[in-house]
C-alpha positions as CSV (number, residue, x, y, z in Angstrom):
1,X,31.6,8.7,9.6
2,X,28.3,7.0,9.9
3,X,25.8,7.4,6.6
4,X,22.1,7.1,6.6
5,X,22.6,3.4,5.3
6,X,24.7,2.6,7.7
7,X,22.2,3.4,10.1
8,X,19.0,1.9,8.9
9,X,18.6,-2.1,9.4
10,X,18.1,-3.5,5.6
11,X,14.4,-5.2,5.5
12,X,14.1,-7.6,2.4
13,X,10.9,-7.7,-0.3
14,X,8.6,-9.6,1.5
15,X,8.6,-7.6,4.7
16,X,8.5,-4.7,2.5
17,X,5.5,-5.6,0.6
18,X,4.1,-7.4,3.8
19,X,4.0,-3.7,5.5
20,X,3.3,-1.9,2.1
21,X,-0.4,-1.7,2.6
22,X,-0.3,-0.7,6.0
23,X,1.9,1.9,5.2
24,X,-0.3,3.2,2.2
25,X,-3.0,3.5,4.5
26,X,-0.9,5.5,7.1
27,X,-1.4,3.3,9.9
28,X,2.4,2.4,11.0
29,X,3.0,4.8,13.4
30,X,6.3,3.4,14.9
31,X,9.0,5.7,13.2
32,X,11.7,2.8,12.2
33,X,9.7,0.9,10.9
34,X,8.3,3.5,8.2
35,X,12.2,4.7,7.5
36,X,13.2,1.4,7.0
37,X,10.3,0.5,4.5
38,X,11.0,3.8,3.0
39,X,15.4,3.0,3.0
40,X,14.0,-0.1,1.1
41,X,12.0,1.4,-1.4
42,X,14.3,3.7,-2.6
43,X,16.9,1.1,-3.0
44,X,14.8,-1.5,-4.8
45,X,13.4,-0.7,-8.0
46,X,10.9,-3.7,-8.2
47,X,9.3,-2.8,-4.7
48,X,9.1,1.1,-5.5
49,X,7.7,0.2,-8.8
50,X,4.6,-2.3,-7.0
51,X,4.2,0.6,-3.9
52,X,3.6,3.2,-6.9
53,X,1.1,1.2,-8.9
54,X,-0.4,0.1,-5.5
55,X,-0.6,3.8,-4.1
56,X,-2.6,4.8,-7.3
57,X,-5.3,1.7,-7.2
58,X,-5.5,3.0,-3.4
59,X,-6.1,6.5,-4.9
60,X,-8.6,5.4,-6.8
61,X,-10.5,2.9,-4.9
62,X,-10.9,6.1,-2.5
63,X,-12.2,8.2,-5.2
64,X,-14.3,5.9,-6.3
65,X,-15.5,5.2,-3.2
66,X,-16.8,8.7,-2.7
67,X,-19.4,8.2,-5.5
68,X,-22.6,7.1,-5.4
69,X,-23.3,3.8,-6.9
70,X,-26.3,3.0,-9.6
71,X,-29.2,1.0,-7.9
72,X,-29.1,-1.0,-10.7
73,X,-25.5,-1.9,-9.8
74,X,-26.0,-2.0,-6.1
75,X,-28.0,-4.8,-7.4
76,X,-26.0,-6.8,-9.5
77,X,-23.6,-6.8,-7.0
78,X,-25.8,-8.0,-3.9
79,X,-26.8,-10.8,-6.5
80,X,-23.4,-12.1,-6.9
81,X,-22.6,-11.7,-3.3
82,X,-25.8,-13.7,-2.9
83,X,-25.1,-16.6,-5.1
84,X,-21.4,-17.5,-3.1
């Protein structure tokens, strides 16, 4: 009798976090490779804590994104961009 772990390939952190991005941005589209980032997350605690507080700043980045931004800050900001 074959189990679902028996049948996924184990990746280790740093492919896990390598992809994590990608994969919080839905844009791994090959099948294995999303169940086995997904196999790993559930089975590591320290990866499925970072994907959580990474899908939330991701969250939020979006929403934030959607507003508009202050002229004033718009110009602070091309300042600093300016001065690197």
């Amino acid at each position: 009798m074959t189990t679902d772990k028996d049948q996924i390939e184990n990746i280790d952190c740093t492919e896990a976090i390598d992809k994590l991005y990608a994969y919080l941005d839905n844009e791994i589209e090959d099948t294995e490779s999303i169940n086995k980032l997904e196999h790993h997350l559930k089975h590591c605690h320290s990866c499925f804590t970072r994907s959580q507080l990474e899908g939330e700043l991701t969250l939020r980045m979006k929403e934030a994104a959607k507003k508009k931004t202050s002229k004033t800050l718009r110009h602070r900001l091309r300042n600093i961009i300016d001065q690197l």
